[in-house]
C-alpha positions as CSV (number, residue, x, y, z in Angstrom):
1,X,-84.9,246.4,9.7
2,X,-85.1,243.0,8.8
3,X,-82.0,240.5,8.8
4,X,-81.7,238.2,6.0
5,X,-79.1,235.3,5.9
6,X,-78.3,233.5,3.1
7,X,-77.4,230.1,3.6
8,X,-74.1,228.0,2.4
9,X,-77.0,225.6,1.1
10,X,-76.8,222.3,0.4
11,X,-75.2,220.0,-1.8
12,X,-77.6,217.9,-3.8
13,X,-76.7,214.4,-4.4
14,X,-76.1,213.9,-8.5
15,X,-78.4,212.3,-10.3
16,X,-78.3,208.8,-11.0
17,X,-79.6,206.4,-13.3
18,X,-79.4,203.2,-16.2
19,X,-80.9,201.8,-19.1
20,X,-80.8,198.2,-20.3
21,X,-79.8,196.5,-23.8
22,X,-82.3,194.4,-25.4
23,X,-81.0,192.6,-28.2
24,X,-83.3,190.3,-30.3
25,X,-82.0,187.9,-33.4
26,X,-84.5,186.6,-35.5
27,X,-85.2,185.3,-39.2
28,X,-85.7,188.2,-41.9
29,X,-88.4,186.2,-43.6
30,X,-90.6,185.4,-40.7
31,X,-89.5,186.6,-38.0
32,X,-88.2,183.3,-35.7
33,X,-86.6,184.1,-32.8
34,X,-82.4,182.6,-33.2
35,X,-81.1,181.1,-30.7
36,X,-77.5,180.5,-30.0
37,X,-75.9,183.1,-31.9
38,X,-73.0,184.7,-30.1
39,X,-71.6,188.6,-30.1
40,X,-68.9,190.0,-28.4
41,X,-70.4,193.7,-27.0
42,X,-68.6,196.4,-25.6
43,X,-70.1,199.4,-23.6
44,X,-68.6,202.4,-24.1
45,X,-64.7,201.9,-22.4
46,X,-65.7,198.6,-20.9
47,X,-63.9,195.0,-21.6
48,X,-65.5,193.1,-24.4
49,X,-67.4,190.4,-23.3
50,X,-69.3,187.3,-25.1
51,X,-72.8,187.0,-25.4
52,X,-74.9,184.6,-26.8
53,X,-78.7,184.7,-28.0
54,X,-81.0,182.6,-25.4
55,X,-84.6,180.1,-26.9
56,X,-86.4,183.6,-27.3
57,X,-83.7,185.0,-29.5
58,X,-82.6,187.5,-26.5
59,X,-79.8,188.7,-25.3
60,X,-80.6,191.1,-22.1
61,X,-78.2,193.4,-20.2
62,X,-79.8,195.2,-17.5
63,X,-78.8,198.4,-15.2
64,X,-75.8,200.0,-17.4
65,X,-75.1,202.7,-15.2
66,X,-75.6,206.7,-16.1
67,X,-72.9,208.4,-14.7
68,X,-72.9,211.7,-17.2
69,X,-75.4,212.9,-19.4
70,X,-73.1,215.4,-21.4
71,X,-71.4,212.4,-23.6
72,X,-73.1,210.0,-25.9
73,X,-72.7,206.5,-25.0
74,X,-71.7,203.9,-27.4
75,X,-72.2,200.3,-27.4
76,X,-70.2,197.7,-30.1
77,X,-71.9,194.7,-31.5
78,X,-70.2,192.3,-33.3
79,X,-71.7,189.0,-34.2
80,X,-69.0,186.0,-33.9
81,X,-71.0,183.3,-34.7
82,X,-74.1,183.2,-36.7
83,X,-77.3,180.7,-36.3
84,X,-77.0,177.2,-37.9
85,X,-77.7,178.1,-41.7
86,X,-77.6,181.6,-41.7
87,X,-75.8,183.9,-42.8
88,X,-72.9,185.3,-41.1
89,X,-72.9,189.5,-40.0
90,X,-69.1,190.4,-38.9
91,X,-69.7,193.9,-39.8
92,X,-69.9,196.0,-36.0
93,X,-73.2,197.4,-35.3
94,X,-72.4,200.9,-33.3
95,X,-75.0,202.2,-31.3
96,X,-74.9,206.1,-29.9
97,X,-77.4,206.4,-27.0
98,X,-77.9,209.6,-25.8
99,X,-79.0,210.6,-22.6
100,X,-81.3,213.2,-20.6
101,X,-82.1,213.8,-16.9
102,X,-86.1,213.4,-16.3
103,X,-87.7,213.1,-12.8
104,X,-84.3,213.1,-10.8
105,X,-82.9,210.5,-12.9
106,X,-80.8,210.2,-15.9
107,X,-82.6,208.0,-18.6
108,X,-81.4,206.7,-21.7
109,X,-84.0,209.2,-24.4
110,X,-82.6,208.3,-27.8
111,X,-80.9,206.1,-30.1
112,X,-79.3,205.7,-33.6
113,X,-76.7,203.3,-35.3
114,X,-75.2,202.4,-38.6
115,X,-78.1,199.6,-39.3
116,X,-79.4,199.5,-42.8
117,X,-76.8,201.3,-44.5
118,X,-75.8,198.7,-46.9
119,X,-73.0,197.1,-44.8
120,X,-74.9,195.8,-41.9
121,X,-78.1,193.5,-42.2
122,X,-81.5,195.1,-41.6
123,X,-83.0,195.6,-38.6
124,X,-84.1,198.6,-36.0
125,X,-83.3,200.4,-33.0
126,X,-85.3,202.1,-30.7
127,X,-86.2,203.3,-27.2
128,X,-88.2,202.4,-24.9
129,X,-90.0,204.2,-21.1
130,X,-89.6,201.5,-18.8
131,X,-90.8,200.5,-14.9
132,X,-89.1,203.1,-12.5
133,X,-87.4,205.1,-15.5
134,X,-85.3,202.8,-16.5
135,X,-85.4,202.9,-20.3
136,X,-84.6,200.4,-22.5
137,X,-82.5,200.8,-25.6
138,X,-84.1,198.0,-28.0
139,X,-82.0,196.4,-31.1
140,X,-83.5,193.9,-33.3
141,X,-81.4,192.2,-36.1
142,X,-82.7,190.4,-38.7
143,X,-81.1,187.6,-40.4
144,X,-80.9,185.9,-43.8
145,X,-80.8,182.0,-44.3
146,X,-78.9,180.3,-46.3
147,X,-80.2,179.4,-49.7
148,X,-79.4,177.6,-53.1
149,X,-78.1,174.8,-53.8
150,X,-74.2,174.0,-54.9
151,X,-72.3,170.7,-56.4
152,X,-69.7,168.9,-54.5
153,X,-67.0,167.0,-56.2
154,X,-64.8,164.8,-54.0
155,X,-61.7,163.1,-55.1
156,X,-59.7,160.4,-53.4
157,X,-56.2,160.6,-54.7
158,X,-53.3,157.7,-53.1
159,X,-50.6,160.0,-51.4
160,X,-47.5,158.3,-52.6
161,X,-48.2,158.4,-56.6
162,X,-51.7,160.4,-56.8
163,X,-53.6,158.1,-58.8
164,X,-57.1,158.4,-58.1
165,X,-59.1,155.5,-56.2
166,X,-61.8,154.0,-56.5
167,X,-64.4,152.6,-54.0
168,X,-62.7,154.7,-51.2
169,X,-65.8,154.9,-48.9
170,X,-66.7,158.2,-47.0
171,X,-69.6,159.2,-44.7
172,X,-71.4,162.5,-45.4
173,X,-72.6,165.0,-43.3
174,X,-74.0,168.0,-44.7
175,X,-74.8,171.4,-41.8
176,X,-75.0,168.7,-39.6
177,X,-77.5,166.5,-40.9
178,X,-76.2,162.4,-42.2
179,X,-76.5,161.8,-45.7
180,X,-75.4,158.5,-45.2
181,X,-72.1,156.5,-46.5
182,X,-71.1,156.5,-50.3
183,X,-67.9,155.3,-52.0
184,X,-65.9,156.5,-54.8
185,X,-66.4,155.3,-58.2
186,X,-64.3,153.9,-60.4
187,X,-62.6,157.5,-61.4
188,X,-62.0,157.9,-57.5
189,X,-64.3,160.8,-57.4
190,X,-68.1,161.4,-55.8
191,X,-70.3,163.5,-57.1
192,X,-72.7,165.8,-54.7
């Protein structure tokens, strides 16, 4: 006869494994990378912390760690401050990443958020197989410039008996750019 043993066996190490958040701002008309635009993002029950887009429109955060596949992860983006004539976003963009084990290593495989649905401004999500399977979950938000044009009436008013006054001189600056100095006319007011 022959003896068999069956052994205790061996306890495998768990899997391990992240992805990375690619964020990417850019103009809804052509497509510009923003720069400068600042979000405050929270991964899953992680602190919130501030972001802001770099020259190429980016904001990158690499190696968010995979500790379990059975839960979704979920990401919160909210834009704080928009680009320099844009419009601003402050509705939160939720992402819901799910995950997958492949090769030995958990991966990020899919993605979906609330993007498009008539509260948040257009854009896309997606996944994508990265160098040593580390995916990358992609976001790319599109933004809408300011447009139109608006009148400005300014009136110069004497605190102590609220007469208006005239040839009360103010300079003008207008997103930043100088419009130069103009004074009051003779109803105390300036027309823009």
């Amino acid at each position: 006869s022959r003896h068999c043993s069956i052994g205790t066996g061996t306890n495998l190490p768990k899997p391990t494994g992240s992805y990375n958040l690619k964020l990417i701002k850019q103009d809804s008309e052509d497509s510009s990378k923003l720069e400068d635009v600042k979000f405050n993002i929270k991964i899953n029950n992680g602190e919130v912390s501030e972001y802001e887009t770099n020259s190429s429109g980016e904001i990158n955060i690499n190696d968010i760690a995979i500790t379990d596949i059975r839960t979704n992860d979920t990401i919160i983006i909210t834009e704080t401050e928009p680009a320099k004539g844009y419009l601003a976003n402050n509705t939160p963009i939720t992402l819901t990443i799910t995950k997958t084990l492949e090769n030995g290593k958990y991966v990020a495989k899919t993605v979906t958020s609330n993007i498009n649905n008539g509260f948040v401004e257009n854009g896309s999500v997606k996944v994508t197989t990265g160098e040593d399977n580390i995916n990358t979950v992609n976001i790319t938000l599109n933004n809408t410039k300011i447009t139109g044009s608006y009148n400005l009436k300014v009136v110069k008013k004497d605190s102590n008996t609220q007469e208006n006054l005239a040839n009360a001189e103010f300079n003008i600056n207008v997103n930043g750019e100088d419009k130069g100095t103009t004074n009051t006319n003779q109803s105390g007011e300036i027309l823009i």
